[in-house]
Each structure stands twice: as structure tokens, then as C-alpha cells.
N, C-alpha and C positions, 0 to 999 in steps of 0.2 A: 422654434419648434422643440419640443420635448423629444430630447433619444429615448426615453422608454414612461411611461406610466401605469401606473396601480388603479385597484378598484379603491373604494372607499373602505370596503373590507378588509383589502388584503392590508390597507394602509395604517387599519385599527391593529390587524394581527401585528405586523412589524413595530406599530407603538407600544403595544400590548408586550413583544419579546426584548424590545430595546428595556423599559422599564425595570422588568423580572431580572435581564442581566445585568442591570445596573447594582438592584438591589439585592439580589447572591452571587454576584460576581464573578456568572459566566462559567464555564467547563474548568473543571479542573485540569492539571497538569499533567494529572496519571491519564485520565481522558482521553486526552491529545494525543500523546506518545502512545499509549493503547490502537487508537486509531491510524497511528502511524506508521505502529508494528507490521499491524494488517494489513496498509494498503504495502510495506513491504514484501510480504509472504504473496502477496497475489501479485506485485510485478515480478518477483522471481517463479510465479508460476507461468507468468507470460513469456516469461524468457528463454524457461525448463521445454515449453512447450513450444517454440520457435527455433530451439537449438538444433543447427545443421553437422554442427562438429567444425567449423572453421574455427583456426584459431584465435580470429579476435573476436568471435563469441563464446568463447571458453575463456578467453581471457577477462571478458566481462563479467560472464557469469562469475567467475570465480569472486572476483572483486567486490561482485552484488553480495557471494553468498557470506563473504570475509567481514563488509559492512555491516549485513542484518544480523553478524552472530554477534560485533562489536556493540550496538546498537539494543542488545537484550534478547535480540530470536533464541531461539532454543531448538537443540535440532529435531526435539518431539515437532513442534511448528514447521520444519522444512520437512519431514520425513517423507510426505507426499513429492517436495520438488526432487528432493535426491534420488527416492527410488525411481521417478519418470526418466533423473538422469545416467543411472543406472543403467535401465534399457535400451537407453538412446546410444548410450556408449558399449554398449554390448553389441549390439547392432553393426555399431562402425569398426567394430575390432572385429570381428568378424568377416 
């Protein structure tokens, strides 16, 4: 028994895209890293935004935010996460 099968169609698209990446050679490398940037700025917004103030979530975050600026973030790209964290930590100081 087959674990999963296609239409006839989808199976032309997927010959259709295997083909194309064969012959230009797929996503480029800024590409990749581009979308990698990304999906980092939205895990630290999941993070900014789950932050209770315990320490080994500050300790994580910090880690995260330490990585994605190693990694090319910019802090224009975090300014949303930092000012959420801002408030948050206004909040607990308080």
C-alpha cells in the first residue's frame, strides 16, 4: 500500500518543478538565508510575546535576540520584538 499518493496533475506540476530546478538551479542562497532571517524575527516575536519574566525565559530570549543579530537581524527588523519587550518588562518592574 502506498503512504501517500498524487493526482495525475499534481504529479505533472512536481515533474514540471523538479525539471525548472534542475535547469536554473533552484533558490538561490541569499534566498534561503532571506527566509531564514524571517522565519527568525517571527520566532522571537513568539517568544517577545509569551515572555512571563522568568528567568530562563529571559535567558532564552536573550540568546535568541544575541543569535539573530549574529546571524544579520538588524535591530530596525527586531524593533517591534524589543519595544513589546519593553512593556513587558515595564510592567514587571513595576
Amino acid at each position: 500500500m502506498n503512504r501517500w499518493s498524487v493526482s495525475r496533475a499534481e504529479a505533472r506540476e512536481l515533474a514540471r518543478r523538479d525539471e525548472r530546478t534542475r535547469r536554473t538551479g533552484g533558490a538561490s542562497l541569499a534566498d534561503i538565508e532571506a527566509d531564514l532571517r524571517l522565519d527568525m524575527v517571527k520566532e522571537l516575536r513568539q517568544m517577545a510575546r509569551g515572555y512571563s519574566g522568568k528567568p530562563r525565559e529571559t535567558r532564552a530570549l536573550l540568546e535568541a535576540i544575541v543569535i539573530a543579530e549574529t546571524e544579520g537581524i538588524t535591530v530596525e527588523d527586531l524593533a517591534d520584538v524589543l519595544g513589546a519587550l519593553r512593556v513587558k518588562l515595564a510592567k514587571h518592574a513595576a
